[in-house]
Each structure stands twice: as C-alpha cells, then as structure tokens.
C-alpha positions in Angstrom: 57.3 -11.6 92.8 60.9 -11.6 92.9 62.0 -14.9 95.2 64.8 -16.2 94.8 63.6 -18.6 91.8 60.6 -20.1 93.8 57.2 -18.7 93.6 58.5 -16.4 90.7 60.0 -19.4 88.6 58.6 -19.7 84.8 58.6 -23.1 85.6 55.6 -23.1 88.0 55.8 -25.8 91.6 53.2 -27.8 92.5 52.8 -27.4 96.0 50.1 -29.0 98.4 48.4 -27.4 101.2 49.2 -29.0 104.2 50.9 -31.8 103.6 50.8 -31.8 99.7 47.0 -32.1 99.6 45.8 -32.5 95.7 43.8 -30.3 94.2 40.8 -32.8 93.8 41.0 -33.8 97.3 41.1 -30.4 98.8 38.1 -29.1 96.5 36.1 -32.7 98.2 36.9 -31.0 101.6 35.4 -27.9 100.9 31.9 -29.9 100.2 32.2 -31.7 103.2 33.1 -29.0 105.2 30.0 -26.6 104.0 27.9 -29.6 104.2 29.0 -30.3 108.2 26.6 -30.2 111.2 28.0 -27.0 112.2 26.0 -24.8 109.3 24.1 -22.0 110.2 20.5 -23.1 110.5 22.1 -27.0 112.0 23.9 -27.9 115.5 27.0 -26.0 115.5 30.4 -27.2 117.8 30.2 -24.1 119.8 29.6 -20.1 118.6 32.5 -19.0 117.5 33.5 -22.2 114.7 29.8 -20.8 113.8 30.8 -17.5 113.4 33.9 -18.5 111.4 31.9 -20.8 109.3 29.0 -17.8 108.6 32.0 -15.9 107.8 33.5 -18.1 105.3 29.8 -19.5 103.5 29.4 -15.4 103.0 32.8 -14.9 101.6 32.5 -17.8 99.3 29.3 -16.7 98.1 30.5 -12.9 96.9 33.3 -14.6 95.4 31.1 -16.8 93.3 29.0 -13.7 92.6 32.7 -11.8 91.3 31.9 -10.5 87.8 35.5 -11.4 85.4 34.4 -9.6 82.9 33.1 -6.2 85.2 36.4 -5.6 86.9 39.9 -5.4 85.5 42.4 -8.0 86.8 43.6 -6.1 89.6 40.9 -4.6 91.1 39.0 -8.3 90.8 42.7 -9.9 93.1 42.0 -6.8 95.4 38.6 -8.0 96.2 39.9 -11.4 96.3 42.2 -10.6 99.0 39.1 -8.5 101.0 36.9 -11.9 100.4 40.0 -13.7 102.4 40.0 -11.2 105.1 36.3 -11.5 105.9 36.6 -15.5 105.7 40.1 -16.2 107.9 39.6 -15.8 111.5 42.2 -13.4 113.0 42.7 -12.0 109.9 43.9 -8.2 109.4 44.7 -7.9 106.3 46.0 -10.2 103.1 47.8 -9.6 100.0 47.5 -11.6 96.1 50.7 -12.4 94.2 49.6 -14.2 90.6 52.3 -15.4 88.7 52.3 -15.6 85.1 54.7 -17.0 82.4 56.7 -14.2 80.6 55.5 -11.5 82.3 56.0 -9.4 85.7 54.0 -10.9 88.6 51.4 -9.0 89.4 50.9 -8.3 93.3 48.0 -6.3 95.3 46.5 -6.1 98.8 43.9 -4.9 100.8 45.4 -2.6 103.2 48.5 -0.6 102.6 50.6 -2.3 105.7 49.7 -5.4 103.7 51.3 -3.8 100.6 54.5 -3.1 103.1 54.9 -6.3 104.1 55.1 -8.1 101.4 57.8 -5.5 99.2 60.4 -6.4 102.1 59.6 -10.4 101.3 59.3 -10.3 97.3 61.2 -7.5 97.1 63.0 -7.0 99.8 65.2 -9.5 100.6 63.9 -13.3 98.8 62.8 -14.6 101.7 59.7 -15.5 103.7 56.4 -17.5 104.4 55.1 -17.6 100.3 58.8 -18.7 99.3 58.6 -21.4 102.0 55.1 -22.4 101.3 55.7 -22.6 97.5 59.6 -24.9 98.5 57.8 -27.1 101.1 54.4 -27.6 99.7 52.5 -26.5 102.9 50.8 -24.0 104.0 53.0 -21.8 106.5 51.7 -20.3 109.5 53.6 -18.4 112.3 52.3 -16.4 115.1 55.5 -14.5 116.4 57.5 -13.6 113.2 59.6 -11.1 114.8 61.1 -14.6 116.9 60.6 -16.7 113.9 63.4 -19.0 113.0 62.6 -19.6 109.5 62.6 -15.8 107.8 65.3 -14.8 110.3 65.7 -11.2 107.9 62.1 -11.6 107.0 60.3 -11.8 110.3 62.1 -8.6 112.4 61.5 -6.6 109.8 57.4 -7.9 109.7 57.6 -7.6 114.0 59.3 -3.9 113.8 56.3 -2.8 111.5 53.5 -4.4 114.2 52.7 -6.9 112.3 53.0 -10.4 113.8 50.9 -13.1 112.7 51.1 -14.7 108.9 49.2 -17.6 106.9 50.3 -18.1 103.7 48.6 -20.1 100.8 49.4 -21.1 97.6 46.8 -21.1 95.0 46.7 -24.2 93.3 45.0 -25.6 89.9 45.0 -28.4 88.8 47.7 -27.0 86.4 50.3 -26.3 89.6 51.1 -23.4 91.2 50.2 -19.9 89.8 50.0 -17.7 92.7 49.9 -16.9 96.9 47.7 -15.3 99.1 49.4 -14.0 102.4 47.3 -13.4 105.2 48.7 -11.1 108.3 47.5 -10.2 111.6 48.9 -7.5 114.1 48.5 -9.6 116.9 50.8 -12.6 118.1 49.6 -16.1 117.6 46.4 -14.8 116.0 45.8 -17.6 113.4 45.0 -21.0 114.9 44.3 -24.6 113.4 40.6 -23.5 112.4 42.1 -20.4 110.8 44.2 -22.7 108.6 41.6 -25.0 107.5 39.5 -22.4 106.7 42.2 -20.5 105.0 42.5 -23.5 103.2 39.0 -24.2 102.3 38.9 -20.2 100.5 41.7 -20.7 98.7 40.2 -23.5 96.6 37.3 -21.1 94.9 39.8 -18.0 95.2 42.6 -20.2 93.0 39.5 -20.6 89.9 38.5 -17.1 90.3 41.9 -15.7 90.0 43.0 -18.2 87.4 39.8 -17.1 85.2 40.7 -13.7 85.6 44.0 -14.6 84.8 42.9 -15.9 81.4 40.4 -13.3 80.4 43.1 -10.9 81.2 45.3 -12.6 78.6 42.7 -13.0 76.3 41.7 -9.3 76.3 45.9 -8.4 75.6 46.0 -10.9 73.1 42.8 -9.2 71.2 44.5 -5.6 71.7 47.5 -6.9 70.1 45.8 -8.2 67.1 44.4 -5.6 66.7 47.0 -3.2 66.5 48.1 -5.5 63.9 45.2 -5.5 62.0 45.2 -1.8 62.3 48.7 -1.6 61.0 48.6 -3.1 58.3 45.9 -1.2 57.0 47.8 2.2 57.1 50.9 0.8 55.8 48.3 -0.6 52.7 47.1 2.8 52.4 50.9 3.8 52.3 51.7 1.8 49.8 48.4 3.2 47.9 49.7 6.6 47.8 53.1 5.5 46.8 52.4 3.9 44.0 49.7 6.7 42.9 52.8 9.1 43.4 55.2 7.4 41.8 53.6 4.5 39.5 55.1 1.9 41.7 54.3 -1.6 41.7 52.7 -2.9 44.7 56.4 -4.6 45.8 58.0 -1.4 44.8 55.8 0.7 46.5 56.6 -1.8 50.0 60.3 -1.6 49.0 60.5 2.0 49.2 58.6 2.0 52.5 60.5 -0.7 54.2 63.8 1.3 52.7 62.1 4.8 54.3 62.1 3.1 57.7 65.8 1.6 57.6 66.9 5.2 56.7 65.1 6.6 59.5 65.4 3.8 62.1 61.5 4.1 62.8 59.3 1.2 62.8 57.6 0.4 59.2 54.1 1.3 60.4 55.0 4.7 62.2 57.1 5.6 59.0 53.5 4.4 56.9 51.0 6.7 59.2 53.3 9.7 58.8 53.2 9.3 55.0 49.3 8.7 54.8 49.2 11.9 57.5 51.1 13.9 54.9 49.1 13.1 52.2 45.6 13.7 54.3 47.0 17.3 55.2 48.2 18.0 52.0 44.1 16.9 50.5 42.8 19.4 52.9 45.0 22.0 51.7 44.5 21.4 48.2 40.5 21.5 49.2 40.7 25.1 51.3 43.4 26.7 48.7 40.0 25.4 45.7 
C-alpha cells in the first residue's frame, strides 16, 4: 500500500480507533457490547440496532469459524472483507490492505468498484481516509467524499465513480498497526455513529484473524524456502559425487571445481550442480539402452 510513508511504513503506527482506543480496551467493548440488552432473544432499543446487532453476532461468528489453514492468505482477507460488509450497516462493499515488513502489501476486496477505489488512494495519488486513519489514530468516516475537505484529490475522484460514503479502520494488535479495512457505500451519508461502533467492534476479531493468517502465511514461505535449501544441497552433493568419481577429486576439490563451473558461467552453484547430475543421469540411460 503505497502512502506516502504512512500505512506502508516498515516501521508500523500505533493508531487507536476513535480517539486512540487500546487494544485491550476495545476488545472489553466488544464483550459488553454482545452481552448488551439489545441481543437477539433480550429487549432490544428498537428494530433496526437489532438488525445491525444480528448482523454483526452472525458475522463474528463465520469469522471465528474461518479455517487459516483451508484457505490461502488472500482468499481468507477476501472473506474477511465480505464478513465486514454483512456486519457494517450501510455497507456496499469493503477492501483489506495487510502490511507486512519487507515485503509488498498485500491488498484485496470484495467487489471490483472496491478494488477501484482504493488503487486511486494507495496507488493513485497517496492520499485518503486509511492514510488519515493510520496519521490521526481514528477511525475516519465521511459521508460526501466528492465535497470532502480532507482527500481533496482523493474524494472527486471516489464521488465521479458513485461512490460516496467511506469508513476506514485500522487493524490493530497489540503489536501496532499491521493493516486497514476500508469500507464504502454508494450512497451519501450512509454510515452513521452505530455504523462506526460496530465497524469498530468487527475489526477487533478481523485484526487476529488476519494477523494469524499473516503468520501462517510466513510460516508456510519460510518452510518452502528451507526446503529449496535442503533440496539444493542435496544435488549439489550428488554433484560433487560424480565429480570426484570422474576425476578422483577430493571432496574440497570436487566443490572447488563446481563453485569455479558457476563463476565461468555466471549461473547459480545449484543450477550449474543439477545440470551436471542431469548429464550424468542421461548419459546412465544411454549407456543402459546402447547394453
């Protein structure tokens, strides 16, 4: 997520949700929240905080139910982002941004306008609601972005495409920072107080799921590139087998004489290794079809 040395920093911000909430206090709220009078099944303020609240106790409960080791990482931030759609009142779409350290962010969405949207702010131009949310600490919410003040190149270009309405969240942990989720609506003003608080309340459960898939993710690269390792080194032994069986090198010599092959040819030692040992298979299955 390219902006402008914010959300895309190495370096990741600690931001708050509404008014620099902290992590354990925000996750407290979500208890008392889905513990409040106005459950399903209880005395409820009036239908539609009902609704909304059915809404979100269903979305948290498929997210709980998300499988990290079923789904590859994007496809498990896609569903994410649906999850947030079905929770957040007003919601039309949303999009995930997870940053991580080293490596390019990783950025997906639930509908293609979503997709749209958020090139012209990562990509675009550096500018808009996640960059602000991540700067102020706060979740950011606007309900006429082709009028709004703050992304004054972000938000015409968000009105011109019909979409209107934003709330942006950053995902926290208790280890800062580490990725957005950008919710949009068509409609003007279509995210109110309750939309925000609820928006809020998601994005604690949606932070862990992301930041386990995050991990397991790194885990699984780490694992592939150990062993490729592994897996080189055992060709470029068998190399060296064949050398020295060719030429009576030592062990060294034998590595020498490799190492020397793939200076002369500018090729990495264990490409030059699996060429030799490829020769010397072909050659063993001619000998063996000549006989």
């Amino acid at each position: 997520m390219a902006v402008g040395g914010v959300c895309g920093s190495s370096r990741l911000l600690w931001c708050g949700l509404s008014g620099v909430r902290s992590g354990a206090s925000h996750r407290s709220s979500v208890g008392e929240f889905m513990s409040s009078p106005s459950l399903p099944g209880q005395v409820p303020a009036d239908d539609g905080t009902a609704a909304d609240e059915i809404d979100l106790q269903a979305s948290l409960t498929a997210l709980s139910r998300l499988s990290t080791g079923r789904l590859d990482l994007e496809d498990l931030l896609v569903q994410v982002a649906t999850f947030a759609v079905q929770a957040i009142p007003g919601a039309d779409g949303a999009g995930l941004t997870m940053m991580e350290r080293d490596r390019a962010d990783t950025i997906v969405a639930s509908a293609p306008f979503v997709r749209e949207i958020d090139a012209i702010q990562y990509v675009g131009i550096g500018e808009g609601p996640c960059i602000s949310a991540a700067r102020d600490g706060a979740t950011m919410r606007s309900g006429s972005l082709g009028g709004e003040p703050r992304w004054p190149r972000f938000g015409p270009r968000a009105g011109r495409l019909g979409v209107h309405s934003v709330l942006s969240l950053p995902l926290l942990t208790p280890d800062g920072v580490f990725g957005a989720m950008n919710v949009y609506a068509h409609g003007k003003d279509a995210f109110d107080e309750q939309s925000a608080r609820i928006g809020e309340l998601f994005a604690v459960p949606a932070a862990i799921a992301v930041q386990n898939a995050q991990v397991l993710a790194a885990t699984k690269r780490l694992a592939a590139r150990l062993q490729a390792a592994v897996n080189s080194q055992a060709v470029i032994d068998q190399a060296v087998g064949i050398l020295m069986s060719r030429s009576g090198y030592s062990p060294d010599q034998a590595f020498d004489r490799l190492r020397q092959l793939s200076q002369t040819q500018n090729t990495k030692l264990s490409v030059v290794a699996r060429s030799l040992v490829e020769e010397a298979v072909r050659r063993a299955r001619s000998r063996h079809t000549d006989g």
